[in-house]
Legacy VTK file of the C-alpha trace (Angstrom):
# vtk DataFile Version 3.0
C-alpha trace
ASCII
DATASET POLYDATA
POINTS 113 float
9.582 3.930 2.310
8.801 3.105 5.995
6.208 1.161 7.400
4.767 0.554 10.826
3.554 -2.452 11.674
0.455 -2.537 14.117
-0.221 -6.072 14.457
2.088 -8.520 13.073
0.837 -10.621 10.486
-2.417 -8.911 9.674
-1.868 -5.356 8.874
0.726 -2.615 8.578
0.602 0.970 7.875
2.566 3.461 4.847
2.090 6.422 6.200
3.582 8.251 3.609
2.983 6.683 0.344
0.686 7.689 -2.211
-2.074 5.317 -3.307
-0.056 4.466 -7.093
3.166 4.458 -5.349
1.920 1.307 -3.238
0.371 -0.689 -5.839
3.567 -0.067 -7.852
5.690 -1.404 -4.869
3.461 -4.374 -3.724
3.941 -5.605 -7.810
7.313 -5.679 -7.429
6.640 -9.057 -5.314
6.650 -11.749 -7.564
2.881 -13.972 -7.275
1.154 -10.629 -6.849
-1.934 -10.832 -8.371
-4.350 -7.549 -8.126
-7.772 -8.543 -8.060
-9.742 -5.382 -7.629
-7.689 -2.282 -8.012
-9.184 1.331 -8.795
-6.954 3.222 -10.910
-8.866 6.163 -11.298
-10.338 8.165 -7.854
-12.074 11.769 -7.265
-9.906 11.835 -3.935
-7.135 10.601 -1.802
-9.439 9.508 0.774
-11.184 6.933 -1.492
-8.729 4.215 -2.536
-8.930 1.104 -2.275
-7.345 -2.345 -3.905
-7.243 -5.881 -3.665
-4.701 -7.995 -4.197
-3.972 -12.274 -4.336
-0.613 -13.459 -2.710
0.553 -17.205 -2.199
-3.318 -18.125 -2.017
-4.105 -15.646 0.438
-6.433 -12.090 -0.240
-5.094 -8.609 0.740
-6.287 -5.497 0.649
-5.002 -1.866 0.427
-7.014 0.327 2.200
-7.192 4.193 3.224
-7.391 5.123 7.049
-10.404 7.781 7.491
-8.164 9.282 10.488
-5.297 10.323 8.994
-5.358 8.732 4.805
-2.417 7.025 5.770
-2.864 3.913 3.639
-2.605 0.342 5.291
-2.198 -2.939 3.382
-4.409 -5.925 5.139
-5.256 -9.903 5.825
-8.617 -9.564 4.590
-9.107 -12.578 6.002
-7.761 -10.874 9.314
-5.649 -13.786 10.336
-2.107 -13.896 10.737
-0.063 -14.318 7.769
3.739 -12.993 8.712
5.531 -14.657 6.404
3.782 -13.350 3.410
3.083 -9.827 5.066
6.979 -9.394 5.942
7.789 -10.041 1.952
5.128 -7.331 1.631
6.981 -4.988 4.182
10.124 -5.772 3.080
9.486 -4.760 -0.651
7.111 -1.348 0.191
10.116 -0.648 2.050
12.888 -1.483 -0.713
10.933 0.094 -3.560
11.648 3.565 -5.143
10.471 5.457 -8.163
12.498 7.694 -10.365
13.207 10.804 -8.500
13.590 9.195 -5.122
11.653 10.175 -2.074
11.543 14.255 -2.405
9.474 13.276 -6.085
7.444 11.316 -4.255
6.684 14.053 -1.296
6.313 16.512 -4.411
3.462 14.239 -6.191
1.787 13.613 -2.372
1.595 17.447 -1.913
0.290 17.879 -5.759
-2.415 15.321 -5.342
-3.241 16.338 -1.985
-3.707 19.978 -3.205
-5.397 18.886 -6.395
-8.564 16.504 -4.775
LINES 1 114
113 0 1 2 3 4 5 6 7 8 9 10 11 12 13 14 15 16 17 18 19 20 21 22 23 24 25 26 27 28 29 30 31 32 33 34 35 36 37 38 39 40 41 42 43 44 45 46 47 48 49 50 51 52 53 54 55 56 57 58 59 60 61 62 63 64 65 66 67 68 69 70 71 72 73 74 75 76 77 78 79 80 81 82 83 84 85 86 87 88 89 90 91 92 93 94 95 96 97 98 99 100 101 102 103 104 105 106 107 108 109 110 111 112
């Protein structure tokens, strides 16, 4: 899955990814602990999760502009080693079905909220 990075160390964007697909690929890291994490949601534009990593709070969050989703510092200070481990396994991670299933389920939701 890509990512874009918008300010190294605090915050970087999955422009592409549904909201389950994410928290499925940021538990993947090993020492992630969800602390607040919605599993249930009336729409794609209202997500929202947050998650413990190596003593530091994260969050997942949904961008109003586009409901791209972004995963944060919610501290907002720089934390690059543990946000490239986050990068690096959003961008490793796939489901059964590979990318197209994931486009499919995107377009289903999307059509479905």
């Amino acid at each position: 899955m890509k990512t874009e990075e918008h300010n190294k160390g605090v915050c970087f964007q999955v422009p592409d990814a549904t909201y389950g697909y994410l928290c499925r690929a940021v538990l993947t890291v090993p020492g992630v602990v969800f602390t607040k994490r919605r599993r249930f949601f009336w729409s794609g534009m209202d997500v929202g999760a947050e998650f413990s990593f190596r003593g530091h709070d994260f969050e997942i969050e949904t961008d109003s502009w586009d409901g791209a989703l972004w995963i944060l510092a919610k501290d907002k200070q720089k934390h690059e080693v543990e946000m490239q481990e986050l990068r690096d396994a959003v961008e490793r991670f796939t489901i059964p079905g590979g990318p197209v299933m994931v486009f499919f389920r995107r377009i289903l939701s999307e059509t479905f909220t």
